[in-house]
C-alpha positions as protocol buffer text, in pm:
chain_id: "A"
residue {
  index: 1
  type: UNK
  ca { x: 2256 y: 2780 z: 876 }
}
residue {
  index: 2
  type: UNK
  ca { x: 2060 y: 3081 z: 734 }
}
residue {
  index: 3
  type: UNK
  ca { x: 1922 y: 2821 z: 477 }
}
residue {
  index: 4
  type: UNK
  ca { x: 1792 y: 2634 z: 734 }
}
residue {
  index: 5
  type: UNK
  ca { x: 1566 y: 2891 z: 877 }
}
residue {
  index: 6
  type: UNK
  ca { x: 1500 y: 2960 z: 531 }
}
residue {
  index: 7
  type: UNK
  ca { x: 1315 y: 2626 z: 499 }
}
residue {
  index: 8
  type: UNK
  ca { x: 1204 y: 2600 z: 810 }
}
residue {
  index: 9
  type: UNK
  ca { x: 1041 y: 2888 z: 780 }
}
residue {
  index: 10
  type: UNK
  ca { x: 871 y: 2788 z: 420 }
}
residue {
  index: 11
  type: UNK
  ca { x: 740 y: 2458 z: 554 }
}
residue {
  index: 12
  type: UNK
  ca { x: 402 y: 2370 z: 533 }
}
residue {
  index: 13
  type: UNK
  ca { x: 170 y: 2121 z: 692 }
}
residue {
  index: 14
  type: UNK
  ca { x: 94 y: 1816 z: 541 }
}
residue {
  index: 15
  type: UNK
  ca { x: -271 y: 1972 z: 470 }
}
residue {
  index: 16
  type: UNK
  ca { x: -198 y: 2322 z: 396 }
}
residue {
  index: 17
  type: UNK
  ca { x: 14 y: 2091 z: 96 }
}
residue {
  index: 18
  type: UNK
  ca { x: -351 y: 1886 z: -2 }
}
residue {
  index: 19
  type: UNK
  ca { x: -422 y: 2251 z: -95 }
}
residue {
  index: 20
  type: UNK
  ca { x: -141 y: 2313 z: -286 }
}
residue {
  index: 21
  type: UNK
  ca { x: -152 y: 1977 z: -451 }
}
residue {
  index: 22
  type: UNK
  ca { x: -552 y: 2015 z: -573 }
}
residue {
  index: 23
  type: UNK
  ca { x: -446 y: 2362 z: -738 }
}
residue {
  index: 24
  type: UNK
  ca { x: -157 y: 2200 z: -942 }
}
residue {
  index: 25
  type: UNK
  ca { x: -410 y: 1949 z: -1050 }
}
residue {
  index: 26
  type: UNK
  ca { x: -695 y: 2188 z: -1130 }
}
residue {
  index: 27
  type: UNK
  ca { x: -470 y: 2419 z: -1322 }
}
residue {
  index: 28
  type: UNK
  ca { x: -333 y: 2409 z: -1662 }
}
residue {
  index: 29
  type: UNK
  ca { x: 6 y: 2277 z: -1544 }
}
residue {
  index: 30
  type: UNK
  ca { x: -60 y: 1933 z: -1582 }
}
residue {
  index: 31
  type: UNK
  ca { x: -143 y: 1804 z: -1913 }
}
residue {
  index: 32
  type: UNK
  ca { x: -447 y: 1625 z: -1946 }
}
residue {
  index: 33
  type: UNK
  ca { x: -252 y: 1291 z: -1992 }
}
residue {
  index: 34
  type: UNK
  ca { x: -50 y: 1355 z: -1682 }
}
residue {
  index: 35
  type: UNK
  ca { x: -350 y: 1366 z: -1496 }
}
residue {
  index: 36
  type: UNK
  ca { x: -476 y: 1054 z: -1652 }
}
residue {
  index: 37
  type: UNK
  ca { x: -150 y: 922 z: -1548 }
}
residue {
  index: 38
  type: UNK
  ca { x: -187 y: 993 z: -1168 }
}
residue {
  index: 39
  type: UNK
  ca { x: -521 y: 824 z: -1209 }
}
residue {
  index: 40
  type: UNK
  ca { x: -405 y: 546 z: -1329 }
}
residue {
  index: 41
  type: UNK
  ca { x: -130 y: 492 z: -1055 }
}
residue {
  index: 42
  type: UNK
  ca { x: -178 y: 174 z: -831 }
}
residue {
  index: 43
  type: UNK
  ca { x: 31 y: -14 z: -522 }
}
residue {
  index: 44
  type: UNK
  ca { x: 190 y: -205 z: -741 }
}
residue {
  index: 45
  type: UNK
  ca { x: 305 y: 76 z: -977 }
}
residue {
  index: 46
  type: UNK
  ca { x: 291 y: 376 z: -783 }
}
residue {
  index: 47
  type: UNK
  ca { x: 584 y: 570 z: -926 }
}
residue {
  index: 48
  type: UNK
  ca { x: 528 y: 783 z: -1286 }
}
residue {
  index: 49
  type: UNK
  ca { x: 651 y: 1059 z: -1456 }
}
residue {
  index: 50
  type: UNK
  ca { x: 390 y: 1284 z: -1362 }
}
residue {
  index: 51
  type: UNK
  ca { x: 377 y: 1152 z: -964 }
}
residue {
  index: 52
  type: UNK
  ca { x: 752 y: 1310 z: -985 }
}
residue {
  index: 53
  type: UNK
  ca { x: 668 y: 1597 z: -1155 }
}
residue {
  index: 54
  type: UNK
  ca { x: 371 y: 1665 z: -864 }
}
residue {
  index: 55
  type: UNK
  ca { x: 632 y: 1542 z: -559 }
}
residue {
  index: 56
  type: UNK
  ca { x: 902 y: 1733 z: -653 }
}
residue {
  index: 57
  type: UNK
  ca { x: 663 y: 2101 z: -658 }
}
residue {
  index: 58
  type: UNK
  ca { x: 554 y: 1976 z: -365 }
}
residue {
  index: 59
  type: UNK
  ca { x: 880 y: 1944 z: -163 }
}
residue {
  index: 60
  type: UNK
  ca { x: 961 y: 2313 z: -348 }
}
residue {
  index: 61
  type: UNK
  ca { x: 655 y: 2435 z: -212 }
}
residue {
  index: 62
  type: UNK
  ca { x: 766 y: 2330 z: 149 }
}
residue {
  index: 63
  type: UNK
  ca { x: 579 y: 2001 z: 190 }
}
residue {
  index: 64
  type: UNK
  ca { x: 659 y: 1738 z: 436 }
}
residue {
  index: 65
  type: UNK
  ca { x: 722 y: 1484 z: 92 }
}
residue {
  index: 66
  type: UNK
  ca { x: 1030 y: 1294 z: 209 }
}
residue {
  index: 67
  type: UNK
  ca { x: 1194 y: 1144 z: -155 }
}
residue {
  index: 68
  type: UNK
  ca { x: 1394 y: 933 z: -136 }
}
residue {
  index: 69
  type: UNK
  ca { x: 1163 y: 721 z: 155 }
}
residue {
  index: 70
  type: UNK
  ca { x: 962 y: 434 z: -62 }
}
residue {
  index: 71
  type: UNK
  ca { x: 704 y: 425 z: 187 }
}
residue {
  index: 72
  type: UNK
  ca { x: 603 y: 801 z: 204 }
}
residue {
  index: 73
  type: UNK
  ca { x: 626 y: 825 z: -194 }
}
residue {
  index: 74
  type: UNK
  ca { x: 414 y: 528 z: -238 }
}
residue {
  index: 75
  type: UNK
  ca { x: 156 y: 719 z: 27 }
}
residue {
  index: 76
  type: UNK
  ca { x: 163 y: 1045 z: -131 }
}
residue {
  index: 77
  type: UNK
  ca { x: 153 y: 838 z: -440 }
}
residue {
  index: 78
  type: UNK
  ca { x: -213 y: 694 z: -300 }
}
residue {
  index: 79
  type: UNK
  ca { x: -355 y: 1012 z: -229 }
}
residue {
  index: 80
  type: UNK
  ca { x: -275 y: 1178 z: -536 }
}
residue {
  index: 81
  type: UNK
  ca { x: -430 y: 913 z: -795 }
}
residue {
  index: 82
  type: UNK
  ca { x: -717 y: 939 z: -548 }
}
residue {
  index: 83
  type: UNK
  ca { x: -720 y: 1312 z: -563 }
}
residue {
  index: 84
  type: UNK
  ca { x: -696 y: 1286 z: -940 }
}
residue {
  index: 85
  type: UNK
  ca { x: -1008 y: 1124 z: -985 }
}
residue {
  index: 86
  type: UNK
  ca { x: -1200 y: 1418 z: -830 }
}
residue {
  index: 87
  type: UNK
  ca { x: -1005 y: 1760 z: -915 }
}
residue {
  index: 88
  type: UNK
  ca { x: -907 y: 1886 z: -1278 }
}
residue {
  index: 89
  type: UNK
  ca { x: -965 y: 2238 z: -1435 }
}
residue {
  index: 90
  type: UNK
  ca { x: -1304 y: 2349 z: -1420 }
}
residue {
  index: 91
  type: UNK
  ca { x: -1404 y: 2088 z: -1119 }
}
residue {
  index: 92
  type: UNK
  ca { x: -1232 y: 2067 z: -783 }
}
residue {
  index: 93
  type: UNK
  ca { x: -1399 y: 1856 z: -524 }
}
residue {
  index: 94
  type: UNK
  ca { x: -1149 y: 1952 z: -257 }
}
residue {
  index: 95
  type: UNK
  ca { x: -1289 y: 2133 z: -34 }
}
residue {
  index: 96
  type: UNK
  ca { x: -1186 y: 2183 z: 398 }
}
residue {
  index: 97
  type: UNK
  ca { x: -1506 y: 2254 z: 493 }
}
residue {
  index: 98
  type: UNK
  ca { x: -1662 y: 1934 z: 388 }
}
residue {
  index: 99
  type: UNK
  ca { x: -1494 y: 1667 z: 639 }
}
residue {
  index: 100
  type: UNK
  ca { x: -1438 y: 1331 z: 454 }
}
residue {
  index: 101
  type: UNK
  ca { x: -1676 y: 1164 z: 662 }
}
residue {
  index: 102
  type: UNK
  ca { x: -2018 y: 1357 z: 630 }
}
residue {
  index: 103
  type: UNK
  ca { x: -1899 y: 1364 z: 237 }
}
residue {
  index: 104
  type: UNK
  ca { x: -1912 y: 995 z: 230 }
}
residue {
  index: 105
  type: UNK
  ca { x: -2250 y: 1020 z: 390 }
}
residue {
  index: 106
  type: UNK
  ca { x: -2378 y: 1280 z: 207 }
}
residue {
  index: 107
  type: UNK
  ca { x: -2341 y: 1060 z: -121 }
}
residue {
  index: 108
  type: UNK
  ca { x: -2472 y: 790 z: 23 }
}
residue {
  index: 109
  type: UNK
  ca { x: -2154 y: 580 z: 59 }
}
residue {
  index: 110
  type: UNK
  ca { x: -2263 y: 265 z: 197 }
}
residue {
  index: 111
  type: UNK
  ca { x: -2215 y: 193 z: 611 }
}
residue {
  index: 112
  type: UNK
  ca { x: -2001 y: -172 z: 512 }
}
residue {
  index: 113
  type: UNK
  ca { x: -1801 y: 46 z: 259 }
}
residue {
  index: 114
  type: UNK
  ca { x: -1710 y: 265 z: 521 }
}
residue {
  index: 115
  type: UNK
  ca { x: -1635 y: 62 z: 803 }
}
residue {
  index: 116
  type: UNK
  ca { x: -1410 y: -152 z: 572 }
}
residue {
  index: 117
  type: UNK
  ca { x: -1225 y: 239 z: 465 }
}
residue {
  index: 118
  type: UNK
  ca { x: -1169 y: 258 z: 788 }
}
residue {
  index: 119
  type: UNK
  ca { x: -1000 y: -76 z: 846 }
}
residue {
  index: 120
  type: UNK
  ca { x: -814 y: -111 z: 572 }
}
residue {
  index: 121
  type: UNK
  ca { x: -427 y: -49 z: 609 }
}
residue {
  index: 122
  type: UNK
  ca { x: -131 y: -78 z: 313 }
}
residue {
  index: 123
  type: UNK
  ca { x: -198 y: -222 z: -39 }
}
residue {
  index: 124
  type: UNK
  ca { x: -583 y: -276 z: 43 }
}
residue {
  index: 125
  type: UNK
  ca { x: -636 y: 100 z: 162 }
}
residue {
  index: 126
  type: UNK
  ca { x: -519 y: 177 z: -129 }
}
residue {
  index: 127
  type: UNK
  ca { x: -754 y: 16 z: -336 }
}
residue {
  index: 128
  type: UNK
  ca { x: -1054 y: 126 z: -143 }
}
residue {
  index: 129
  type: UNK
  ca { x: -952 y: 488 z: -147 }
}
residue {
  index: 130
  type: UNK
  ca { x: -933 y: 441 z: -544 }
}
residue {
  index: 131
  type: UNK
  ca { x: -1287 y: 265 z: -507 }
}
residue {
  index: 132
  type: UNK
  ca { x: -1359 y: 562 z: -268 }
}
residue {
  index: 133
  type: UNK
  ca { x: -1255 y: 852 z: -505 }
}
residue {
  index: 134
  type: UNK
  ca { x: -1426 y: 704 z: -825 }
}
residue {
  index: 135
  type: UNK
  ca { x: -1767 y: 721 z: -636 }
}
residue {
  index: 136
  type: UNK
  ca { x: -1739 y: 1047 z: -483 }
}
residue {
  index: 137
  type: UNK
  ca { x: -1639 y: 1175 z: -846 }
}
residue {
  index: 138
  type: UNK
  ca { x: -1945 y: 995 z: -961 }
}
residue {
  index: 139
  type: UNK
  ca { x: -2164 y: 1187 z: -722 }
}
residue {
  index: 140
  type: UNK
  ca { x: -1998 y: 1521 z: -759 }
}
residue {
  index: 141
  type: UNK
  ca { x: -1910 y: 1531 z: -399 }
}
residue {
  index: 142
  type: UNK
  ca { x: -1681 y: 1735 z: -228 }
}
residue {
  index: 143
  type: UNK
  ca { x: -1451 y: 1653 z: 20 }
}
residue {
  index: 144
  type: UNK
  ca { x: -1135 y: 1725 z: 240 }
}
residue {
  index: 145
  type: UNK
  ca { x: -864 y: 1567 z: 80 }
}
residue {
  index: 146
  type: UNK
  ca { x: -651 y: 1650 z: 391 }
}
residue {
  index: 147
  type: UNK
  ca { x: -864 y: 1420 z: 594 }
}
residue {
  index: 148
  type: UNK
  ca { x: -765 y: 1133 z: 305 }
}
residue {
  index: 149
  type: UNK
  ca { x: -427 y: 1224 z: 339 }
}
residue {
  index: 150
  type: UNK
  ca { x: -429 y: 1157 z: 694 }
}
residue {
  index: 151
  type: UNK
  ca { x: -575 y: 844 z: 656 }
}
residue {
  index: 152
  type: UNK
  ca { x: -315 y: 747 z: 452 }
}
residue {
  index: 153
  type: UNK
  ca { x: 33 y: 884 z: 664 }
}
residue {
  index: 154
  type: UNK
  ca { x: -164 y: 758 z: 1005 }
}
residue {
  index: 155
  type: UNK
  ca { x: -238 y: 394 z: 968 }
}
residue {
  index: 156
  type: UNK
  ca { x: -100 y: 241 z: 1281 }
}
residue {
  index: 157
  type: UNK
  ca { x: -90 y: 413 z: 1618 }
}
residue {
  index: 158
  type: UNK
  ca { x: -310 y: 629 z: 1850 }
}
residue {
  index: 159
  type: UNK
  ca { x: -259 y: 917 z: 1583 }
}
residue {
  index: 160
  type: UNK
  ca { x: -418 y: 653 z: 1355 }
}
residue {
  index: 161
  type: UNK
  ca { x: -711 y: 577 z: 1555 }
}
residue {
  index: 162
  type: UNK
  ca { x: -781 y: 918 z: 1620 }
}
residue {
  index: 163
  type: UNK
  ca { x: -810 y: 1005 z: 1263 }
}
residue {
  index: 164
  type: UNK
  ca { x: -1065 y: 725 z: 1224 }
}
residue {
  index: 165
  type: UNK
  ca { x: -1252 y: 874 z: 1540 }
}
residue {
  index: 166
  type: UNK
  ca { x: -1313 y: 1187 z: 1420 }
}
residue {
  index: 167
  type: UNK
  ca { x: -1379 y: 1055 z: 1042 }
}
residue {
  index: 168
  type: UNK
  ca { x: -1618 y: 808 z: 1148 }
}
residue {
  index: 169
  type: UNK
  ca { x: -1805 y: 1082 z: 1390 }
}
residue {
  index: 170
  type: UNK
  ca { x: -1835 y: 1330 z: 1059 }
}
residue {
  index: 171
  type: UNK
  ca { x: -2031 y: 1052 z: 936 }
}
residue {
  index: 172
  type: UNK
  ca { x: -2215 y: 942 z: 1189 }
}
residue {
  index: 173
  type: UNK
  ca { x: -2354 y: 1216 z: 1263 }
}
residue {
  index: 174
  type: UNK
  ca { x: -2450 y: 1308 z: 919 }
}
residue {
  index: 175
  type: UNK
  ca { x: -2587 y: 942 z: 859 }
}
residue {
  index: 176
  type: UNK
  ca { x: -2826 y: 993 z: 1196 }
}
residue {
  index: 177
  type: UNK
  ca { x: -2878 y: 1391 z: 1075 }
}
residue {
  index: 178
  type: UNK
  ca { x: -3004 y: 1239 z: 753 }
}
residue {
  index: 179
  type: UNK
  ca { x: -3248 y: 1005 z: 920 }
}
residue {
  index: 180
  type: UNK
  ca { x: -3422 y: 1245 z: 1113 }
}
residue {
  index: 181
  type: UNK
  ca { x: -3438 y: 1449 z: 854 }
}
residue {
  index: 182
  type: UNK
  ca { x: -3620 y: 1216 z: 630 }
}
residue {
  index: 183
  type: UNK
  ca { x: -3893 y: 1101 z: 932 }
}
């Protein structure tokens, strides 16, 4: 029972483990080939060495990662070849105080693009948030990588459509900010 409190005590949030997951990535723990690996992950084959490697510090570090459960590995799978594309040593775009959605605006990630982010669900999601993560790199754009992550783990449900809500307000606003800014 006293390990119990124990890990009840060392559990994190699902964000506070985004965090935890962009410093393994931007340190010197991973190899530079295991990073290409986790970049390289898709739906289809979600599941590599290094994915196990991050999962497994993860659930040491008190993460909600549930292995064993194909569905939450293949998410967590998802975010991290998305996350891999944007954080490595000397350049992490993860950052809490830039909501997802006024990133996407801010580099100029295109209104259809979005809206069709924000629709997709399961195997598609996951190749727009790989679409999604390329361009952001591309732009040098950080973002909160927890707001991704909820994406991903809240896909059906009112949890699910308020994620989308408050995503699609972040950039919104910054679209309309942007246009008054430029009259």
């Amino acid at each position: 029972m006293n390990t119990q409190i124990q890990t009840e005590a060392r559990s994190i949030t699902r964000g506070q483990a985004v965090g935890k997951a962009a410093g393994l990535l931007a340190s010197e723990a991973l190899s530079t080939g295991e990073r290409a690996e986790l970049r390289r992950i898709s739906f289809e084959v979600p599941f590599t060495p290094a994915l196990w490697k991050v999962l497994f510090y993860l659930r040491d570090e008190g993460a909600p990662v549930r292995i064993g459960d194909e569905v939450d590995e293949r998410r967590w799978a998802t975010l991290l070849m998305s996350m891999a594309h944007c954080i490595e040593p000397r350049r992490n775009l993860h950052d809490y105080q830039v909501p997802l959605g006024r990133a996407l605006a801010e580099a100029g990630w295109s209104e259809l693009r979005f809206t069709q982010l924000l629709r997709a669900r399961g195997p598609q999601l996951t190749v727009l948030l790989r679409r999604m993560a390329q361009y952001l790199s591309a732009k040098d754009q950080p973002a909160n990588w927890a707001d991704v992550a909820d994406l991903l783990f809240e896909q059906e449900g009112a949890k699910a459509d308020a994620v989308r809500l408050r995503i699609a307000r972040d950039y919104y606003a910054r679209r309309y900010q942007q246009e008054r800014e430029a009259a």
